[in-house]
Structures are given as C-alpha cells and as structure tokens.
N, CA, C, O and CB atoms as a CASP TS submission, in Angstrom:
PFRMAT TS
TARGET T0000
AUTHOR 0000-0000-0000
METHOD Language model
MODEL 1
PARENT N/A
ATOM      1  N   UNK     1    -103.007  51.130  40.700  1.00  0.00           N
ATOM      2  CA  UNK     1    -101.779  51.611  40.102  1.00  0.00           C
ATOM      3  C   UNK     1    -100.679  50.597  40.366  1.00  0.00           C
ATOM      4  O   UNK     1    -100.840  49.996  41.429  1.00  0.00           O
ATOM      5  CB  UNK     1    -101.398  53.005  40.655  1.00  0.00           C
ATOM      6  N   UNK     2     -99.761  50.303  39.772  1.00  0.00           N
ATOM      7  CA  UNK     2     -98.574  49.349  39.723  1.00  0.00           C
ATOM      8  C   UNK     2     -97.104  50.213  39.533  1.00  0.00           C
ATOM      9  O   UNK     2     -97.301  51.232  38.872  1.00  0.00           O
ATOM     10  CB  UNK     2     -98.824  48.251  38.385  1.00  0.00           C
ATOM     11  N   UNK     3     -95.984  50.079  39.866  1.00  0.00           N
ATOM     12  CA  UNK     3     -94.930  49.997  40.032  1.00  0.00           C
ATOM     13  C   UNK     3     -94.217  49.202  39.591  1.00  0.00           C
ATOM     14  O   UNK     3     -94.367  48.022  39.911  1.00  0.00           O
ATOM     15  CB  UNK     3     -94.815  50.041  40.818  1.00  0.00           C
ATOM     16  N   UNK     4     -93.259  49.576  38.758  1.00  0.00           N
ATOM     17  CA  UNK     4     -92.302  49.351  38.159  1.00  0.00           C
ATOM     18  C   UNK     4     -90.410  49.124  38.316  1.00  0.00           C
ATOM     19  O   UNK     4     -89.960  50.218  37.975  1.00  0.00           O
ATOM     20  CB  UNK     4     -92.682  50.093  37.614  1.00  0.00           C
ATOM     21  N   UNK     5     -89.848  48.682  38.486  1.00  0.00           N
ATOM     22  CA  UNK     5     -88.640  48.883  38.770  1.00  0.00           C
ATOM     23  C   UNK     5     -87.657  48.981  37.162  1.00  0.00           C
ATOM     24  O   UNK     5     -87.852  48.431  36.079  1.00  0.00           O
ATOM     25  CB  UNK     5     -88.281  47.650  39.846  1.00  0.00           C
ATOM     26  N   UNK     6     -86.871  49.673  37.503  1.00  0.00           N
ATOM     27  CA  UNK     6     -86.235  49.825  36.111  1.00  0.00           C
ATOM     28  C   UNK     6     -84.431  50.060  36.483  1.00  0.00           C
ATOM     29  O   UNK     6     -84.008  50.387  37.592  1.00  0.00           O
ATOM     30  CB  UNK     6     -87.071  51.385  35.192  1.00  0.00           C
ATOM     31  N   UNK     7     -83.824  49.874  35.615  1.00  0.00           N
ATOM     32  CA  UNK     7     -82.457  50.257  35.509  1.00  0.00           C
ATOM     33  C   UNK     7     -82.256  51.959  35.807  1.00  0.00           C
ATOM     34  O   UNK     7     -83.221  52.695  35.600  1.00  0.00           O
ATOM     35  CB  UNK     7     -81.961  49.804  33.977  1.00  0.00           C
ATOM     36  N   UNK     8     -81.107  52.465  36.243  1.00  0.00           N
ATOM     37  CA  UNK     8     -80.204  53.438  36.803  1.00  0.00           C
ATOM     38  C   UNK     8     -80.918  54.348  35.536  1.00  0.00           C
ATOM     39  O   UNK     8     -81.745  55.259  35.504  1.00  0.00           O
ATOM     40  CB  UNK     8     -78.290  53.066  36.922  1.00  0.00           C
ATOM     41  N   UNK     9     -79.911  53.372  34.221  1.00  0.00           N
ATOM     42  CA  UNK     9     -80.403  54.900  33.138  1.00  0.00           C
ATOM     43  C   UNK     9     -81.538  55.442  32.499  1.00  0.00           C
ATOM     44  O   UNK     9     -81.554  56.513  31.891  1.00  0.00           O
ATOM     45  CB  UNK     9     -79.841  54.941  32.013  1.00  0.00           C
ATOM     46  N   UNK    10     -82.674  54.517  32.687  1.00  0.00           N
ATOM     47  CA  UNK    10     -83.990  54.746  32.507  1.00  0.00           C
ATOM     48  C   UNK    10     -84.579  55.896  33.241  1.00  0.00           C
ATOM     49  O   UNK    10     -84.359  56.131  34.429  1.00  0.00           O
ATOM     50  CB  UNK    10     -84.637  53.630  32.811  1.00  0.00           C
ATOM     51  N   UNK    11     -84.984  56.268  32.825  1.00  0.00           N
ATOM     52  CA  UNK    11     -85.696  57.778  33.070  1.00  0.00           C
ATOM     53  C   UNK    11     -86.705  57.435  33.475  1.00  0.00           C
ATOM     54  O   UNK    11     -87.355  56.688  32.743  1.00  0.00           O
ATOM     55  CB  UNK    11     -85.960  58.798  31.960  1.00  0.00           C
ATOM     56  N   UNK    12     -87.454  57.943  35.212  1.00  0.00           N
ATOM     57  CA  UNK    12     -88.802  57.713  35.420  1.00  0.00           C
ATOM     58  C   UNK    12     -90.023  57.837  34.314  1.00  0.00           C
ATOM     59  O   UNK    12     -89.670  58.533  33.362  1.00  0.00           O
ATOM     60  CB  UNK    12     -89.041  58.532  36.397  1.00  0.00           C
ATOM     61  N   UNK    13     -91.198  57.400  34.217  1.00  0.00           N
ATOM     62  CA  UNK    13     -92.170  57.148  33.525  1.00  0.00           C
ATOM     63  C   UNK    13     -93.126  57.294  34.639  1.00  0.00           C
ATOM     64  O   UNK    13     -93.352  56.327  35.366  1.00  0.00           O
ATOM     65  CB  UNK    13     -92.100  55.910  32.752  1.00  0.00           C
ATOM     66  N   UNK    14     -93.852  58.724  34.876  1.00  0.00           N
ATOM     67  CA  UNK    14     -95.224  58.684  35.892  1.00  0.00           C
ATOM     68  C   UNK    14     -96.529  58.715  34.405  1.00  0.00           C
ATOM     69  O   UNK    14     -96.172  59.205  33.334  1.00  0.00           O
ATOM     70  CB  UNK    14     -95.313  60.608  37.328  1.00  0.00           C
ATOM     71  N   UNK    15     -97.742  58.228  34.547  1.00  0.00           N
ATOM     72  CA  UNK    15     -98.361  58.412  33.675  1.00  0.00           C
ATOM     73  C   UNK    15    -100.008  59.162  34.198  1.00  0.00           C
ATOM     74  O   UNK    15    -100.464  59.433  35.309  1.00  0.00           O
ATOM     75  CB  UNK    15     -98.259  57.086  32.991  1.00  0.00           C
ATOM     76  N   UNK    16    -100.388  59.264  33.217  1.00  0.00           N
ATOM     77  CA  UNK    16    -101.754  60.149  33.429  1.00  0.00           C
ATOM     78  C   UNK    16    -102.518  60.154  34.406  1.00  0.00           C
ATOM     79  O   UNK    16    -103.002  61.189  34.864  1.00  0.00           O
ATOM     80  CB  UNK    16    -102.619  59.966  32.633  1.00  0.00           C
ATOM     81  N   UNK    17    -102.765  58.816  34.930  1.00  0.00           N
ATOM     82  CA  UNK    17    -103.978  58.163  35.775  1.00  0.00           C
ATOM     83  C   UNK    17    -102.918  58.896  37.276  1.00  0.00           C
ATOM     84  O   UNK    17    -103.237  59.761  38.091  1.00  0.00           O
ATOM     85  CB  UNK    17    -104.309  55.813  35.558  1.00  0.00           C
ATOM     86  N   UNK    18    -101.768  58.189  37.150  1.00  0.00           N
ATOM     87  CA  UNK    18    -101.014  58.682  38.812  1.00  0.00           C
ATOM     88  C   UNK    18    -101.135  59.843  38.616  1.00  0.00           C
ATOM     89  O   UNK    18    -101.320  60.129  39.799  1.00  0.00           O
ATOM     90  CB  UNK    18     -99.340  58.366  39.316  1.00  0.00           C
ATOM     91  N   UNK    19    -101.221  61.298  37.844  1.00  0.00           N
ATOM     92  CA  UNK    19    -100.987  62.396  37.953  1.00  0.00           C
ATOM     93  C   UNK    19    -102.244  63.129  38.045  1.00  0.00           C
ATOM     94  O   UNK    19    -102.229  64.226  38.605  1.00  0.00           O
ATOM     95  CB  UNK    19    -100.186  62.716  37.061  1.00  0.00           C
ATOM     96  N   UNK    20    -103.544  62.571  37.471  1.00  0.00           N
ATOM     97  CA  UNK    20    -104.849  62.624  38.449  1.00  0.00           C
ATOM     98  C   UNK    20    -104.994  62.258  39.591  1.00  0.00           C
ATOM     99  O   UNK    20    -105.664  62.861  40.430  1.00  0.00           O
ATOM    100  CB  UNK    20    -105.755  62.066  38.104  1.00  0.00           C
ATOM    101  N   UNK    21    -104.334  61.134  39.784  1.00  0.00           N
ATOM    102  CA  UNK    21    -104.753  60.705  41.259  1.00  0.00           C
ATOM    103  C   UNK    21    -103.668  61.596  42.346  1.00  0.00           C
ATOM    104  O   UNK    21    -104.067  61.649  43.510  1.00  0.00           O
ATOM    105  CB  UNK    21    -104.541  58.782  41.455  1.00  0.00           C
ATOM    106  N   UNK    22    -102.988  61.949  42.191  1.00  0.00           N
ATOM    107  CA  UNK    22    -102.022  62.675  42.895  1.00  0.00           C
ATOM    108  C   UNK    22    -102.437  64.443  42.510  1.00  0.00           C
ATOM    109  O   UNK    22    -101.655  65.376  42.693  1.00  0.00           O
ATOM    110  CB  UNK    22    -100.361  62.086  42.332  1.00  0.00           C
ATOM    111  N   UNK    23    -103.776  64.566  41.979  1.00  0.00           N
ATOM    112  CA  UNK    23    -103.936  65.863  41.486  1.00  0.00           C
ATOM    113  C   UNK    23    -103.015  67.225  41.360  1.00  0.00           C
ATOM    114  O   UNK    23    -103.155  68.360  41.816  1.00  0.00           O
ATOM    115  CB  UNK    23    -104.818  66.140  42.097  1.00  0.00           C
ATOM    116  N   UNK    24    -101.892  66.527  40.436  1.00  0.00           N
ATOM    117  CA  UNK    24    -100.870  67.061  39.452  1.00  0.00           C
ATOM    118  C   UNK    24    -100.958  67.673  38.152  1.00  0.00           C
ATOM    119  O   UNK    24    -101.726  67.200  37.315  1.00  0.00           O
ATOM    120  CB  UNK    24    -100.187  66.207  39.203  1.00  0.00           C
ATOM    121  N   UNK    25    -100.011  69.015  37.819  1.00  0.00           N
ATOM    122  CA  UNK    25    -100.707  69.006  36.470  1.00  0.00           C
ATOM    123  C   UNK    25     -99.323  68.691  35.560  1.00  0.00           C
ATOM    124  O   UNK    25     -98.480  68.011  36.145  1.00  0.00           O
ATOM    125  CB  UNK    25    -101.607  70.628  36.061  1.00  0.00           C
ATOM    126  N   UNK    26     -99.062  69.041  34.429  1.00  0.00           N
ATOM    127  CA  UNK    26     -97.799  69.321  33.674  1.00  0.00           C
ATOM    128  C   UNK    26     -97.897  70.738  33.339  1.00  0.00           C
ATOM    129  O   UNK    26     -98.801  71.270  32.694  1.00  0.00           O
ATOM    130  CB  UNK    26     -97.597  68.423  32.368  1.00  0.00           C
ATOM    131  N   UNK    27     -96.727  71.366  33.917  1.00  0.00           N
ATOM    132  CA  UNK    27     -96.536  72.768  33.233  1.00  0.00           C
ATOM    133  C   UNK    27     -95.398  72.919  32.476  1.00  0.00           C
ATOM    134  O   UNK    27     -94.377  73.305  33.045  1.00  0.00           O
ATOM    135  CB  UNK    27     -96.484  73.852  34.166  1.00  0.00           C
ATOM    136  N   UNK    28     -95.385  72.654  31.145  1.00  0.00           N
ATOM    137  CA  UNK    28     -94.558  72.262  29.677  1.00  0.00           C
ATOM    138  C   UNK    28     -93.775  74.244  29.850  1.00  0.00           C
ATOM    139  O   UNK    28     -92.613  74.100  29.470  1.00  0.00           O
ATOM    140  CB  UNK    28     -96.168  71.721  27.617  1.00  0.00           C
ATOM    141  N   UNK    29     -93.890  75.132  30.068  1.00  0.00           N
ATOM    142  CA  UNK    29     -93.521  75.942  30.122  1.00  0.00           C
ATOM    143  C   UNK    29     -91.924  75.769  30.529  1.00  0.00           C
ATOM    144  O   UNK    29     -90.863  75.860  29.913  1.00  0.00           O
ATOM    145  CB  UNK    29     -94.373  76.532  30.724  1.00  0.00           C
ATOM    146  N   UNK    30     -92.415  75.396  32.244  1.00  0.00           N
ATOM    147  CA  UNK    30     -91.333  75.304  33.087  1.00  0.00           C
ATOM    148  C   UNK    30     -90.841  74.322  33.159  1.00  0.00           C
ATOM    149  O   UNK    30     -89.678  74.130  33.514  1.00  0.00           O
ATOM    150  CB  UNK    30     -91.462  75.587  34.120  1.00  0.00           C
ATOM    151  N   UNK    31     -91.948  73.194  32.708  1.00  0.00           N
ATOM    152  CA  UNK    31     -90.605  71.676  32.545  1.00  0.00           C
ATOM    153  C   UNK    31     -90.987  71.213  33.936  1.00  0.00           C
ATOM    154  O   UNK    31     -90.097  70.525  34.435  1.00  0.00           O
ATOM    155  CB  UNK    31     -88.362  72.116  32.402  1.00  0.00           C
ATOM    156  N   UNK    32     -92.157  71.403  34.789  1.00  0.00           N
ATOM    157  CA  UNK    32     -92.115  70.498  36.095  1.00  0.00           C
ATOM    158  C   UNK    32     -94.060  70.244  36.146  1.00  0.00           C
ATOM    159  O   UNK    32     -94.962  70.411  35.326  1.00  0.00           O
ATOM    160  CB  UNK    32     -91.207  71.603  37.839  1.00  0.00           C
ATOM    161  N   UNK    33     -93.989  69.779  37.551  1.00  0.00           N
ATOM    162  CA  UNK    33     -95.121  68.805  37.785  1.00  0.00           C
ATOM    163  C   UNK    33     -95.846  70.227  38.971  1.00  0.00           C
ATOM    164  O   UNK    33     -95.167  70.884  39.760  1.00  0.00           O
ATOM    165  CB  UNK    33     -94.505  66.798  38.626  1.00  0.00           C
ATOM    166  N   UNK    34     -97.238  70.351  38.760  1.00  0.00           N
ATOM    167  CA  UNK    34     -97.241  71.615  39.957  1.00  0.00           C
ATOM    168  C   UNK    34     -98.832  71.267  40.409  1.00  0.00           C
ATOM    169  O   UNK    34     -99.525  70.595  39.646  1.00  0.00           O
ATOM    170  CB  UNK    34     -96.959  73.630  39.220  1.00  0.00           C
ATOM    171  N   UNK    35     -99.376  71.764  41.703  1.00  0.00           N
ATOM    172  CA  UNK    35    -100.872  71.506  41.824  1.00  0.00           C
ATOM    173  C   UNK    35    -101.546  72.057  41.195  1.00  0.00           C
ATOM    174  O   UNK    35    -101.537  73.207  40.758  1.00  0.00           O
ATOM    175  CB  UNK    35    -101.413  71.658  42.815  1.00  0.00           C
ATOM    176  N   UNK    36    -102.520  70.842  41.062  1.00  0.00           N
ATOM    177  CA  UNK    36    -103.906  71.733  39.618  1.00  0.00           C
ATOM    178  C   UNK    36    -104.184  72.590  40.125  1.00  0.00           C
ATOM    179  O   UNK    36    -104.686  72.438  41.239  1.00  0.00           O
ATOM    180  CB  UNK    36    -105.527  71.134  39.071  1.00  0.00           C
ATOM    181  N   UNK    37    -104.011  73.939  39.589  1.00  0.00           N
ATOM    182  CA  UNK    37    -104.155  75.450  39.092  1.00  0.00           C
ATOM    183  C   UNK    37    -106.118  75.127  39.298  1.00  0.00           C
ATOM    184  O   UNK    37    -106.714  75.988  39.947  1.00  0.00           O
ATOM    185  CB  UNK    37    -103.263  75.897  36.942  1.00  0.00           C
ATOM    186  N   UNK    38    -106.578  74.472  38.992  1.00  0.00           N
ATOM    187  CA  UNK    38    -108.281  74.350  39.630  1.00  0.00           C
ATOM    188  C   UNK    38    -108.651  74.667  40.668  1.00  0.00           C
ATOM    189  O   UNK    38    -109.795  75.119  40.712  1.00  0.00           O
ATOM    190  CB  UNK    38    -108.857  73.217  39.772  1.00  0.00           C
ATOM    191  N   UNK    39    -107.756  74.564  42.129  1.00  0.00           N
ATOM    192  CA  UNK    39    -107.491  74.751  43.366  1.00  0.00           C
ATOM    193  C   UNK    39    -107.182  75.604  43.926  1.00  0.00           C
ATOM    194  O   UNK    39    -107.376  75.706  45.137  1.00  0.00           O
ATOM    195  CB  UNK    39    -106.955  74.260  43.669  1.00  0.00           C
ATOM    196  N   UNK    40    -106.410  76.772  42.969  1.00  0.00           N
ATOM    197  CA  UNK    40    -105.736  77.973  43.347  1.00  0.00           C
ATOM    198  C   UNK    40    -104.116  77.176  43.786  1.00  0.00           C
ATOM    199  O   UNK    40    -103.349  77.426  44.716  1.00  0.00           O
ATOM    200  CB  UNK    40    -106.711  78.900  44.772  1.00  0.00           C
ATOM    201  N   UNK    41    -104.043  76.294  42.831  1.00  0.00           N
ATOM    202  CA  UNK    41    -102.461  76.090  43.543  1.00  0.00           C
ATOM    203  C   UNK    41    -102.535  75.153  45.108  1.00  0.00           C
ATOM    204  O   UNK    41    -101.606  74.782  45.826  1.00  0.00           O
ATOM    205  CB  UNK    41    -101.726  77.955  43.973  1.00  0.00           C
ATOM    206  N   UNK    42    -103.411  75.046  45.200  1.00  0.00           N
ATOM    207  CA  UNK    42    -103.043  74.346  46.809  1.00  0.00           C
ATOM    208  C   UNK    42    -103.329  72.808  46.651  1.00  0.00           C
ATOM    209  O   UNK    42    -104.157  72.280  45.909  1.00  0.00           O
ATOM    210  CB  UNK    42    -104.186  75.014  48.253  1.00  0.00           C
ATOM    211  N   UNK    43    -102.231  72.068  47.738  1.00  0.00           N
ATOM    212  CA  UNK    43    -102.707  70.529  47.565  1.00  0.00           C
ATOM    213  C   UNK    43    -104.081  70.140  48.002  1.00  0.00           C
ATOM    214  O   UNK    43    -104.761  70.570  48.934  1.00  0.00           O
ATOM    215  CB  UNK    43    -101.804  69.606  48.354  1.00  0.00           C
ATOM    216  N   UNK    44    -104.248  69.515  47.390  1.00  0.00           N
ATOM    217  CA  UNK    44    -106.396  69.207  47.676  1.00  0.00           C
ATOM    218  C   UNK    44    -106.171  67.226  48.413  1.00  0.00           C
ATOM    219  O   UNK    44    -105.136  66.614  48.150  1.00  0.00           O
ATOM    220  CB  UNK    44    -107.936  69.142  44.920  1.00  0.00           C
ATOM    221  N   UNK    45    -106.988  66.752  49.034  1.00  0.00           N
ATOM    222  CA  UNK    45    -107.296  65.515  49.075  1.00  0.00           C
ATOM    223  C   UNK    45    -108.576  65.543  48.792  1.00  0.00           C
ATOM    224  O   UNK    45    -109.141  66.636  48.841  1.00  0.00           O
ATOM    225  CB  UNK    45    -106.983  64.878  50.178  1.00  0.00           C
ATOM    226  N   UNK    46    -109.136  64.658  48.523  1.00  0.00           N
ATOM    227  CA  UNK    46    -110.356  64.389  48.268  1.00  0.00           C
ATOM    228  C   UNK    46    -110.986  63.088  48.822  1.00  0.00           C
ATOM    229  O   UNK    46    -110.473  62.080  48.335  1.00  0.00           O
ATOM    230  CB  UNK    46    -110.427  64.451  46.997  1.00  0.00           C
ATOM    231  N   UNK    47    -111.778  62.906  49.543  1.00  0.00           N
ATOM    232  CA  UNK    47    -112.091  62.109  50.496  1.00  0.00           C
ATOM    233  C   UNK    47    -113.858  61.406  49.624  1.00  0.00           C
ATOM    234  O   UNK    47    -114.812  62.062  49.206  1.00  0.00           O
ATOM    235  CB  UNK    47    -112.110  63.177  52.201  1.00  0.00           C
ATOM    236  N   UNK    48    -113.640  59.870  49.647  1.00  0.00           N
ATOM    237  CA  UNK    48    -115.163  59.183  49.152  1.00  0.00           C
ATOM    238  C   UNK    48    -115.840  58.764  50.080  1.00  0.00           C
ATOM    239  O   UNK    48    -116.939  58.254  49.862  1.00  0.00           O
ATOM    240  CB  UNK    48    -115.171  58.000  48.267  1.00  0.00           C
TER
END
C-alpha cells in the first residue's frame, strides 16, 4: 500500500484494497466506515 500526501482542501481518498486490509466495510446508509458485519461487528486480525 502507498501513501499519498495531498493539499488541506483535498478530501482523503482511502481505497478498496486498504479497506480490506483494515477489514472495513462502507455503510452508505450512515455515511461512515464500520467493522465487517461478517464478524458480528468486532475488530478481527488475521494472522498468516
């Protein structure tokens, strides 16, 4: 994953791959970022 730096008025940009890897979902309802609902809601790590 890479990082970006951007200007003040630019609006963050997280994209798909970070929001799997951070096992995130989008909930368009409420307008925020929440743990995958796969889990029962709880933060998971996952260890290889």
């Amino acid at each position: 994953m890479s990082v970006m730096e951007t200007d003040d008025e630019t609006p963050p940009l997280i994209g798909v791959l970070v929001l799997e890897a951070l096992d995130l979902v989008v909930d368009p309802r409420r307008e925020r970022l929440i743990p995958n609902p796969d889990y029962g809601g709880q933060w998971t790590v996952h260890a290889f």
